[in-house]
MIZAVO-891660 format. One record per atom (N, C-alpha, C, O): residue in one letter; y, z, x. Coordinates in Angstrom, 1 decimal, always signed. Layout:
N
rec titor a, Y Y, Z Z, X X
...
! end
This chain:
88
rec titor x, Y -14.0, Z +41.6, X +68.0
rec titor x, Y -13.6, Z +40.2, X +68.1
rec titor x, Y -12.7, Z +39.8, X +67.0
rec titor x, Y -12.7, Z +40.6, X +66.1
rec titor x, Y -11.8, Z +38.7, X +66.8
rec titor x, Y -10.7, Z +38.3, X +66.0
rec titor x, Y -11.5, Z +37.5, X +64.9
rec titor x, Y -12.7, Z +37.3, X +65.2
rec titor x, Y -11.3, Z +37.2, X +64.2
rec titor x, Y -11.5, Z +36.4, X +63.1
rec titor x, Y -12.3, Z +37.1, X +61.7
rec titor x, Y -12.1, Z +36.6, X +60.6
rec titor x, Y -13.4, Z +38.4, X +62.1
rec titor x, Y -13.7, Z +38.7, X +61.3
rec titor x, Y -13.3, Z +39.0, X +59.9
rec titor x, Y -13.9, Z +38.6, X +58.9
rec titor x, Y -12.1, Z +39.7, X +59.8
rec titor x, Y -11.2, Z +39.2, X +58.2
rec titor x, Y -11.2, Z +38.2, X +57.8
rec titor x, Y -11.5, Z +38.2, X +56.7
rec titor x, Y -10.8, Z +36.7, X +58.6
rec titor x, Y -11.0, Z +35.4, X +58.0
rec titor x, Y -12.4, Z +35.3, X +57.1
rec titor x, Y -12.7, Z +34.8, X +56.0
rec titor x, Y -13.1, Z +35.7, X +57.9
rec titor x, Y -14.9, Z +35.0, X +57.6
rec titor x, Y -15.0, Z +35.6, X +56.3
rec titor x, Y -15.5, Z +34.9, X +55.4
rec titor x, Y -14.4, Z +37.2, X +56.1
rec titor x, Y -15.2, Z +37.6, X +55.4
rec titor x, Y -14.5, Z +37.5, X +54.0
rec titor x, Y -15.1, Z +37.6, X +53.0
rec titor x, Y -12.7, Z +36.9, X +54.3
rec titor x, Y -12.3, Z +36.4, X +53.2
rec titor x, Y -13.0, Z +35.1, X +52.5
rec titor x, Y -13.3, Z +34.9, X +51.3
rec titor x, Y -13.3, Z +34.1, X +53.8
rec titor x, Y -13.7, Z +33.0, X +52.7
rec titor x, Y -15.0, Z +33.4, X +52.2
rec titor x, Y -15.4, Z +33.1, X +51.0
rec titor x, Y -16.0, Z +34.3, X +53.1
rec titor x, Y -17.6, Z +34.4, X +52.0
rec titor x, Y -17.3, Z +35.4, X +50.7
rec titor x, Y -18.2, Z +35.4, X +49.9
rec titor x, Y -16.0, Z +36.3, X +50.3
rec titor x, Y -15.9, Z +36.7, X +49.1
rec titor x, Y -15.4, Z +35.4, X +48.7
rec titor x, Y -16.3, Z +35.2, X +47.8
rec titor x, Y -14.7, Z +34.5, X +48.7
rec titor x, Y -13.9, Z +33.5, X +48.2
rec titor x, Y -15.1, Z +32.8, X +47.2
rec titor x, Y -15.3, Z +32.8, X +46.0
rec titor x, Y -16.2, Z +32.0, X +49.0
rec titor x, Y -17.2, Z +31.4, X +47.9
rec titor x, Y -18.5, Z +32.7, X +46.9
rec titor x, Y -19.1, Z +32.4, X +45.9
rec titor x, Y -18.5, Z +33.5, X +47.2
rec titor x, Y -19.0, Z +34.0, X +46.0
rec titor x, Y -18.6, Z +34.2, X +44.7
rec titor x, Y -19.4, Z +34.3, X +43.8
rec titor x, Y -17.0, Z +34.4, X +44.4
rec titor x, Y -16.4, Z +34.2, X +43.2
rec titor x, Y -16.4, Z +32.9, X +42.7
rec titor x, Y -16.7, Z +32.7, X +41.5
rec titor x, Y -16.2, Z +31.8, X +43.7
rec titor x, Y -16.6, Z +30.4, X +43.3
rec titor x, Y -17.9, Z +30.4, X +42.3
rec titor x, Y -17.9, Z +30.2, X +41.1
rec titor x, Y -19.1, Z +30.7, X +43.4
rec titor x, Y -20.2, Z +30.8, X +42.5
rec titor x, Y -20.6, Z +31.3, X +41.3
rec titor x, Y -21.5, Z +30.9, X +40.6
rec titor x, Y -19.4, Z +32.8, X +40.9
rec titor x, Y -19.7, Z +33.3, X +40.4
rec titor x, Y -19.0, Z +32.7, X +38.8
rec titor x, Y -19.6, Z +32.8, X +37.7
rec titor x, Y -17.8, Z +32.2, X +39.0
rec titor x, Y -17.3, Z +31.4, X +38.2
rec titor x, Y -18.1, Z +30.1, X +37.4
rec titor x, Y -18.1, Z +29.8, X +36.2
rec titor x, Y -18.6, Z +29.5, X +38.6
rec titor x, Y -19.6, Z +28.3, X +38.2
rec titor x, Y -20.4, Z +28.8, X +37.1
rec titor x, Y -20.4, Z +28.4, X +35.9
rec titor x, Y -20.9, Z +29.7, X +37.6
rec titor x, Y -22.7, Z +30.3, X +36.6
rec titor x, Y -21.7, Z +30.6, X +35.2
rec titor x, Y -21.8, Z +29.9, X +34.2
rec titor x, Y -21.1, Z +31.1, X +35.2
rec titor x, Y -20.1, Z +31.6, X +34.2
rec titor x, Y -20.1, Z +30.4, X +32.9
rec titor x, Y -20.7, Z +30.4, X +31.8
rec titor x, Y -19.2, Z +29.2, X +33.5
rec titor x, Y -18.9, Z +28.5, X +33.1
rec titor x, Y -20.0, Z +27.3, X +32.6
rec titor x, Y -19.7, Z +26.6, X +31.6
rec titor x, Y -21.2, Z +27.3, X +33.4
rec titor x, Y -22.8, Z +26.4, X +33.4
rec titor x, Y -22.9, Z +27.5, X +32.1
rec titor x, Y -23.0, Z +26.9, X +31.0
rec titor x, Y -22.9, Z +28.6, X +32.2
rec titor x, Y -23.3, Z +29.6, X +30.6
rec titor x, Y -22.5, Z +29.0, X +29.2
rec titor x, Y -23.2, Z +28.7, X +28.2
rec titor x, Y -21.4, Z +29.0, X +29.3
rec titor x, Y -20.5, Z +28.8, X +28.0
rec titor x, Y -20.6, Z +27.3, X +27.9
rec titor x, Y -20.0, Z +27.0, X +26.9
rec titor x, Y -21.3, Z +26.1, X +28.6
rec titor x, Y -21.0, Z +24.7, X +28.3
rec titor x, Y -19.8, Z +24.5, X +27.6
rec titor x, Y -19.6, Z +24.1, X +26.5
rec titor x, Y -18.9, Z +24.8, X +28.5
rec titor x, Y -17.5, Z +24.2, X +27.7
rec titor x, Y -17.5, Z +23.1, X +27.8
rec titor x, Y -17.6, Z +22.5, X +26.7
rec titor x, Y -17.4, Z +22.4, X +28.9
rec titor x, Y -17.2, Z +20.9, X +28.8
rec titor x, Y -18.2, Z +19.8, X +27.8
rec titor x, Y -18.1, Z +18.6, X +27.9
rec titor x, Y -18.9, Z +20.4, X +27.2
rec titor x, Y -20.1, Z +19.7, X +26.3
rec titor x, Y -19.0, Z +19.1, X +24.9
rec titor x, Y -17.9, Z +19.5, X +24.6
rec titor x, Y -19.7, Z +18.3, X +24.5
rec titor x, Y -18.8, Z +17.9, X +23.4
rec titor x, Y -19.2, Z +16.6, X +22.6
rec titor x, Y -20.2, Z +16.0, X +23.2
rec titor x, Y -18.7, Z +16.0, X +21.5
rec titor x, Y -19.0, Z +14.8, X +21.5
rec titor x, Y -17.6, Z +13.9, X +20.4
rec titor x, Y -17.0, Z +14.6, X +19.6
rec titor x, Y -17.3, Z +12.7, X +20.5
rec titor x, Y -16.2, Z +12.5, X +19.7
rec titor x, Y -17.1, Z +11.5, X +18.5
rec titor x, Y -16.7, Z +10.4, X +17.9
rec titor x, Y -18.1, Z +12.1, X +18.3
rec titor x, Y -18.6, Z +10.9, X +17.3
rec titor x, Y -17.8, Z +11.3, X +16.0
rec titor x, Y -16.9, Z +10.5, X +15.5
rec titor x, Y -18.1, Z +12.3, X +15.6
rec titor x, Y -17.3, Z +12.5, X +14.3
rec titor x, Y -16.2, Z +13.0, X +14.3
rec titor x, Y -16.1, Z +14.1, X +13.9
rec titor x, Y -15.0, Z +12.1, X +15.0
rec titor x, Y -13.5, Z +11.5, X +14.9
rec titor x, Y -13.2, Z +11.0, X +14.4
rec titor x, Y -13.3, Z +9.8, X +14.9
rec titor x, Y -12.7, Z +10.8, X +12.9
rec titor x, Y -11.7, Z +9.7, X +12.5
rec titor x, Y -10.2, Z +8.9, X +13.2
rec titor x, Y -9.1, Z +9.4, X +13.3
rec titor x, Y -10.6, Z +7.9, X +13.4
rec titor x, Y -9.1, Z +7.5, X +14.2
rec titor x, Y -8.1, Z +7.0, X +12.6
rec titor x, Y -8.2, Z +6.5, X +11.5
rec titor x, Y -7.4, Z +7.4, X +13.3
rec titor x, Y -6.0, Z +7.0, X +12.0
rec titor x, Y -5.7, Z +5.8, X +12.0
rec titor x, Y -5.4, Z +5.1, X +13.0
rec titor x, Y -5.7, Z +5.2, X +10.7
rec titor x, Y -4.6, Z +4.0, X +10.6
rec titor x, Y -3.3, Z +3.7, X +10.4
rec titor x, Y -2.7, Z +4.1, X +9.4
rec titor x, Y -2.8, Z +3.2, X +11.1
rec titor x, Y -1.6, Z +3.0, X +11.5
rec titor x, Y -0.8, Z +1.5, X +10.7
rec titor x, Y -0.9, Z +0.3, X +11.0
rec titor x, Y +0.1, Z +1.9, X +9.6
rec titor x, Y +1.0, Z +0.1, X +9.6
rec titor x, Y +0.7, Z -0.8, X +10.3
rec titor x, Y +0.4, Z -0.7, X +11.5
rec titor x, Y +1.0, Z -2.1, X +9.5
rec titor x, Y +1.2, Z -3.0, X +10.8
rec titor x, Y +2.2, Z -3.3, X +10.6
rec titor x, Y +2.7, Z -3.1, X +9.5
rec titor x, Y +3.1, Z -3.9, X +12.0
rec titor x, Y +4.2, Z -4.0, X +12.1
rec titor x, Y +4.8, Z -5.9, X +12.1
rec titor x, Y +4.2, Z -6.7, X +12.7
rec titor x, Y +5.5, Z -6.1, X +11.6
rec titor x, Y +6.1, Z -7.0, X +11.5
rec titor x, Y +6.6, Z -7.7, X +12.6
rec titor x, Y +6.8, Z -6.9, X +13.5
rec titor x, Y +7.0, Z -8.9, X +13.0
rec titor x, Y +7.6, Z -9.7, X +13.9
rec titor x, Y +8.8, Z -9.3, X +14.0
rec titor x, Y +9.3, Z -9.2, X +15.1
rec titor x, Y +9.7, Z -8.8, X +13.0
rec titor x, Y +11.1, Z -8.5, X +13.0
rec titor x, Y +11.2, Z -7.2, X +12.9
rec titor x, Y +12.3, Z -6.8, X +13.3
rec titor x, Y +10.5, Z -6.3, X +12.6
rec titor x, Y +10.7, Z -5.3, X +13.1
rec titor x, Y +10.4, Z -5.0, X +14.9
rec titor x, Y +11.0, Z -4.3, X +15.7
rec titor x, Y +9.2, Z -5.8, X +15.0
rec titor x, Y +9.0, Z -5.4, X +16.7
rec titor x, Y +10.2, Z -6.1, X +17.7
rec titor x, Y +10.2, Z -6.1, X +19.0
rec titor x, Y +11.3, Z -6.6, X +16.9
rec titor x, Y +12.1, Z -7.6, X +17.2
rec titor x, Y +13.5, Z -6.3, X +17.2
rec titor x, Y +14.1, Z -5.9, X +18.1
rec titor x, Y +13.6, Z -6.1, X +16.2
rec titor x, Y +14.4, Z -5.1, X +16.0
rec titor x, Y +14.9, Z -3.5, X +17.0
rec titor x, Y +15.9, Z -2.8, X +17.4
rec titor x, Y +13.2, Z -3.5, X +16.8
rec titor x, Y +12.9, Z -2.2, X +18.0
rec titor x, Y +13.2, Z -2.4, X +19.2
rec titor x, Y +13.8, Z -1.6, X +20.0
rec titor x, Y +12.7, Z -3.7, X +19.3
rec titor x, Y +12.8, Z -4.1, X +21.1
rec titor x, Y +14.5, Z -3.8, X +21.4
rec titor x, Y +15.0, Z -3.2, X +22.3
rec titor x, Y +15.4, Z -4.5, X +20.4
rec titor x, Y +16.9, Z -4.9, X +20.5
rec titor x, Y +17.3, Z -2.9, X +20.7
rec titor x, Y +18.0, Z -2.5, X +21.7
rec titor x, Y +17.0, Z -2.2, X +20.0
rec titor x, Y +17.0, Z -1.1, X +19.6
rec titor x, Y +17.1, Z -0.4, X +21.2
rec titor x, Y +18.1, Z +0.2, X +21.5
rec titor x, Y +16.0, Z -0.5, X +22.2
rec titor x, Y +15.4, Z -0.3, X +23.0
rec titor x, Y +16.2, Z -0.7, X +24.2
rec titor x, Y +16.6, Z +0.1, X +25.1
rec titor x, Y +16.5, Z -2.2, X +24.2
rec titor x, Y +17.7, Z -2.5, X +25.1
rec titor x, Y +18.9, Z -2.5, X +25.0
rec titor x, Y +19.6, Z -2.9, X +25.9
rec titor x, Y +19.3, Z -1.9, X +24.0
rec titor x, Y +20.6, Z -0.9, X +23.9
rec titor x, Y +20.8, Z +0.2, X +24.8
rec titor x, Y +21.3, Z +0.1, X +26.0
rec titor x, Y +20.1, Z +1.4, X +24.0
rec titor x, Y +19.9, Z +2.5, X +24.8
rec titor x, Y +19.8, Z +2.2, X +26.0
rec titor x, Y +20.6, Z +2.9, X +26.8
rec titor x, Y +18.7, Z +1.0, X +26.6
rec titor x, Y +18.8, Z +1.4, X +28.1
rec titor x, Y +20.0, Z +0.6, X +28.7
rec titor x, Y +20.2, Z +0.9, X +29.9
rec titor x, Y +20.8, Z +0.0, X +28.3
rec titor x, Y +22.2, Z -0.2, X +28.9
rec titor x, Y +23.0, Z +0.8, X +28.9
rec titor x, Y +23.5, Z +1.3, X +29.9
rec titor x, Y +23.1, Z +1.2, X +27.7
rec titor x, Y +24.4, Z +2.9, X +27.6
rec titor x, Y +24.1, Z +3.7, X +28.8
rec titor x, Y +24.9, Z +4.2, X +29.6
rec titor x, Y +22.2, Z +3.7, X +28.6
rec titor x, Y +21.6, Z +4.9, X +29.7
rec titor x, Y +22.2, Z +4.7, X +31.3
rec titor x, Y +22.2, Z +5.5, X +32.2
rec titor x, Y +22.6, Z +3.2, X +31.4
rec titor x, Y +22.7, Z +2.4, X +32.3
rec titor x, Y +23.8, Z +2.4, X +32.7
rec titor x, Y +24.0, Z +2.7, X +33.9
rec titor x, Y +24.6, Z +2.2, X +31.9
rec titor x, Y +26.6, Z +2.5, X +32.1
rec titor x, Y +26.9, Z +4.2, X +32.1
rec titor x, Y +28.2, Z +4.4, X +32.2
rec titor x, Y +26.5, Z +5.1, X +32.1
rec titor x, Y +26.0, Z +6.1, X +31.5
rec titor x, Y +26.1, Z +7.1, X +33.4
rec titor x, Y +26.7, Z +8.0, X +33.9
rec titor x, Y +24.9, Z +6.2, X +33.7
rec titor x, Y +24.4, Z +6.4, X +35.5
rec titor x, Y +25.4, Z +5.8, X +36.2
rec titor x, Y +25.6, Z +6.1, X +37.3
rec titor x, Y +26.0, Z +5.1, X +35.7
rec titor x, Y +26.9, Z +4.3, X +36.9
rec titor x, Y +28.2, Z +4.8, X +36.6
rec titor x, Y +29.0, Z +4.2, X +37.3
rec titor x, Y +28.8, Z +5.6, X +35.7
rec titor x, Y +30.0, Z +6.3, X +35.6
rec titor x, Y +29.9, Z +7.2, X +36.3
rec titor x, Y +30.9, Z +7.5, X +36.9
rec titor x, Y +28.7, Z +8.1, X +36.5
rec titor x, Y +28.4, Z +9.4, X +36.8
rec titor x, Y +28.3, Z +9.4, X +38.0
rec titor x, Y +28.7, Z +10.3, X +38.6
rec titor x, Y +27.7, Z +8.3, X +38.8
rec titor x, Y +27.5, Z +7.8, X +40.1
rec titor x, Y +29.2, Z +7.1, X +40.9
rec titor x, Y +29.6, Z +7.4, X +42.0
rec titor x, Y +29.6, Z +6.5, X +40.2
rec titor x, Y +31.5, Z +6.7, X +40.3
rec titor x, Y +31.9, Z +7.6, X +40.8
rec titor x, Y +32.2, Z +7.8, X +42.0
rec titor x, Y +31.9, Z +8.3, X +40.0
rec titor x, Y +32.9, Z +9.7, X +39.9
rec titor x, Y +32.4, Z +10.6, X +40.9
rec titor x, Y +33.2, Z +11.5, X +41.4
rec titor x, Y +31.2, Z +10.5, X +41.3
rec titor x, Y +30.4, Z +11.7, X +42.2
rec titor x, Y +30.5, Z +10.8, X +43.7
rec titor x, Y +30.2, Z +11.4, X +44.8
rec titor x, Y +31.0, Z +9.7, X +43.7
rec titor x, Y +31.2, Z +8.9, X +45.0
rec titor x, Y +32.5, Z +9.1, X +45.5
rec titor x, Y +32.9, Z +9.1, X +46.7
rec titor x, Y +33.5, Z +9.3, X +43.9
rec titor x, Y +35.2, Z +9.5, X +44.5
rec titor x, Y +35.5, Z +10.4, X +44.5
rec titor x, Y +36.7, Z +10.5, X +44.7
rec titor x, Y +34.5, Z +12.0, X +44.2
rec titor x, Y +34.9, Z +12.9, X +44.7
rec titor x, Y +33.9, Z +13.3, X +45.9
rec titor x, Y +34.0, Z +14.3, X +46.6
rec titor x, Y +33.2, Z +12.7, X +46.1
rec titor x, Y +32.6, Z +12.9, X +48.1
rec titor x, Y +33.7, Z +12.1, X +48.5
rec titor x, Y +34.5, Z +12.8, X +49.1
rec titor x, Y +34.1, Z +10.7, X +48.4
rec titor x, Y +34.5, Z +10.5, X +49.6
rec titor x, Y +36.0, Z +11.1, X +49.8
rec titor x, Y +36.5, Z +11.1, X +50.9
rec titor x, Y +36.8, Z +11.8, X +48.3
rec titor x, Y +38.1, Z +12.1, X +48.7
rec titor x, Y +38.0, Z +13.6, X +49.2
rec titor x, Y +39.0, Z +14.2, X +49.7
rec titor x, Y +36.6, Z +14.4, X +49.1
rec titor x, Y +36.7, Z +15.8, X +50.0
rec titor x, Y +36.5, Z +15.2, X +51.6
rec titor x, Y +37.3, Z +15.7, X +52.4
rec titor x, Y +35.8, Z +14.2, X +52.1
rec titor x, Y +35.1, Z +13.4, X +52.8
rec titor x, Y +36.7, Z +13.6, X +54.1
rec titor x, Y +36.9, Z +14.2, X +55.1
rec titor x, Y +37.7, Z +12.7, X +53.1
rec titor x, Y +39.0, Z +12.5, X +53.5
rec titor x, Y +39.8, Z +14.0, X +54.2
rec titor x, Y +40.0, Z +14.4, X +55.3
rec titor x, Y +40.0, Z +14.6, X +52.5
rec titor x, Y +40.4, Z +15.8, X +53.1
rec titor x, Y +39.9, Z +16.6, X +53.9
rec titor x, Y +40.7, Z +17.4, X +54.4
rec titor x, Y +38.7, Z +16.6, X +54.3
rec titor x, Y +38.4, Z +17.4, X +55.4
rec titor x, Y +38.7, Z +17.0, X +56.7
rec titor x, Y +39.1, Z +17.8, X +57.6
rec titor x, Y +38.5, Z +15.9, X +57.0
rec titor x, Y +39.3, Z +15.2, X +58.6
rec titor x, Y +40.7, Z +14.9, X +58.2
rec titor x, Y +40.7, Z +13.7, X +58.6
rec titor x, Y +42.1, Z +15.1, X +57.7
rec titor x, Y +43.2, Z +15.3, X +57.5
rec titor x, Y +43.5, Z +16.8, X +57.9
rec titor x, Y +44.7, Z +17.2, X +57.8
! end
């Protein structure tokens, strides 16, 4: 009958599964605890600097901006003039 290789792939399959599990139920990796974390303190930040940053920020993303739309230009005027040349 057909299928036999299928069956017997997936019941090795789930036995490695299982065998993995117990493995992994042994080592308790995922156990843990974050009590004794120090979180860092961080500056505080000023009005004019978050002011600053921000300006800083909307720079970049205009250049990033003019940037895409030169590149998107150029890659339009050379499709459409192969575009041309190919039905000429």
């Amino acid at each position: 009958m057909g299928g036999e290789g299928a069956m017997m792939a997936a019941n090795n399959s789930l036995k490695n599964n299982r065998s993995l599990l117990a493995k992994r139920k042994e080592t308790k990796a995922l156990e843990g605890s974050y009590a004794a974390i120090e979180l860092k303190e961080f500056p505080k930040v000023t009005a004019e600097q978050l002011e600053g940053i921000r300006e800083r920020i909307q720079i970049k993303n205009k250049q990033n901006r003019i940037r895409q739309l030169i590149v998107l230009g150029v890659f339009l005027i050379i499709l459409v003039s192969f575009a041309i040349y190919l039905n000429h």
